[in-house]
C-alpha positions in Angstrom: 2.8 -16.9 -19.9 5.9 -16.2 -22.3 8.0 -13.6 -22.8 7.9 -14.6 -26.8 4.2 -14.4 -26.8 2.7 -12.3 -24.0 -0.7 -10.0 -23.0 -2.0 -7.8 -20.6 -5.3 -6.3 -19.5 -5.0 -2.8 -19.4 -8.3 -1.6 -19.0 -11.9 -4.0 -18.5 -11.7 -5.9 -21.8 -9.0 -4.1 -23.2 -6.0 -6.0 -23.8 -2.5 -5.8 -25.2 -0.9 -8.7 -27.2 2.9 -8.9 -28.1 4.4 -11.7 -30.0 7.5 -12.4 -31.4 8.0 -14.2 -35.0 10.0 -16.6 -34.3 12.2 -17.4 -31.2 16.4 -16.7 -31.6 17.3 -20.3 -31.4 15.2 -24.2 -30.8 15.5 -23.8 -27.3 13.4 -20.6 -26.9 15.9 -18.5 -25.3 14.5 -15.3 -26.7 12.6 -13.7 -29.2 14.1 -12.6 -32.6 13.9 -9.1 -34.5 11.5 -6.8 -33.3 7.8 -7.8 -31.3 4.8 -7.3 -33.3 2.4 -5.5 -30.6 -1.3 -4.6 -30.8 -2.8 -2.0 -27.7 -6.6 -1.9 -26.7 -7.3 -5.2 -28.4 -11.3 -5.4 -27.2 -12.0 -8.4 -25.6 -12.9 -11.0 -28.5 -12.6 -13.9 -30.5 -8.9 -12.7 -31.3 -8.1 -12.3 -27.7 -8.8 -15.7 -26.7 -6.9 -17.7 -29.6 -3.5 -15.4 -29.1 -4.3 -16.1 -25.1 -3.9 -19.7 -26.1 -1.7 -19.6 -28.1 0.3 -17.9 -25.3 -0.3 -20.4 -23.3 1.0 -22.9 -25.7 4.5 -21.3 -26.2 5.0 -21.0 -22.5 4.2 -25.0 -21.7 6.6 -26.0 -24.7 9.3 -23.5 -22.9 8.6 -25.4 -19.7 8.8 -28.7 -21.3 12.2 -27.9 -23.1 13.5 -26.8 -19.9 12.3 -30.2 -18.4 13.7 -32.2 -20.8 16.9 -30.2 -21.2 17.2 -31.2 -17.0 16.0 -35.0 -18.0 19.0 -35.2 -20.5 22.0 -33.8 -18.1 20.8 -36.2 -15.5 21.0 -39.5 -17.9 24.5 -37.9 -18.7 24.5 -36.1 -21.5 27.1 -33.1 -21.0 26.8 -30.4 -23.3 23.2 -29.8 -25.3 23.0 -28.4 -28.7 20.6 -29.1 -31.0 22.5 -31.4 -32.7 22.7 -33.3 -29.8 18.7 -33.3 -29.7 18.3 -34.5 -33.1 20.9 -37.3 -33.2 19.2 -38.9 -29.6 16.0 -38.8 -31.1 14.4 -42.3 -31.7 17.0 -43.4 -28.6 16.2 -45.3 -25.9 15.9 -44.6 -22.4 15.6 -41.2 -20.8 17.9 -39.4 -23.0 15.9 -40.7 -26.1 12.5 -39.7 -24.9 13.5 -36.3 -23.6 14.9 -35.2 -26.8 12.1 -36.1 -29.0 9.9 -34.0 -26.3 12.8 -31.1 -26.8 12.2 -31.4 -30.8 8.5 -31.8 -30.5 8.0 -28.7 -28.3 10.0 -26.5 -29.6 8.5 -27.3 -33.6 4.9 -26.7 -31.4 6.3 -23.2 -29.8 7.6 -22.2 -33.3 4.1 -22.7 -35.0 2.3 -20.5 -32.7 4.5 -18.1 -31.9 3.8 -17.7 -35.8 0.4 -17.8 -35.8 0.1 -15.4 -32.7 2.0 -12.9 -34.5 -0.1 -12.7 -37.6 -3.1 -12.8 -35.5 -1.8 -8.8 -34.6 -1.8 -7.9 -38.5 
């Protein structure tokens, strides 16, 4: 589970769902303004799509952190996002890691989104 997106069962099929908008930077390092957060959120429809959505925007952290590993080890020294973006299309390891960077964190960004307006 993510910190961006995250829930909790606080009581039998009572849940609460937090969410970020949006995370501060590409690389998920954190969420920015303020969490949206909904408390006893019966056990539902609702529930199970932010859940996976959850789910979601912790596996594209994992990959980015994965892929961030995948380019230092083919040599590349310092990674911004620029750096992502211009070795995308590349070949070899470098190449391949950044497009799973850029494609991860676009995925993370959509449903950290979506999990927010589902707490509306």
């Amino acid at each position: 589970m993510s910190y961006l997106t995250s829930y909790k069962e606080t009581s039998s099929k009572k849940y609460t769902l937090k969410a970020f908008k949006e995370p501060t930077n590409a690389f998920l390092d954190g969420g920015k303004g303020t969490p949206r957060t909904k408390k006893n959120v019966s056990y539902g429809a609702k529930v199970v799509d932010f859940k996976q959505l959850s789910k979601n925007v912790s596996s594209a952290k994992s990959t980015i952190l994965e892929s961030s590993a995948a380019m230092i080890s083919a040599g590349i020294g310092a990674l911004y996002w620029w750096t992502v973006v211009g070795l995308i299309g590349a070949t070899g390891t470098a190449g391949l890691a950044a497009y799973q960077i850029y494609s991860a964190s676009n995925s993370a960004k959509a449903d950290m989104k979506e999990a927010y307006n589902l707490l509306k």
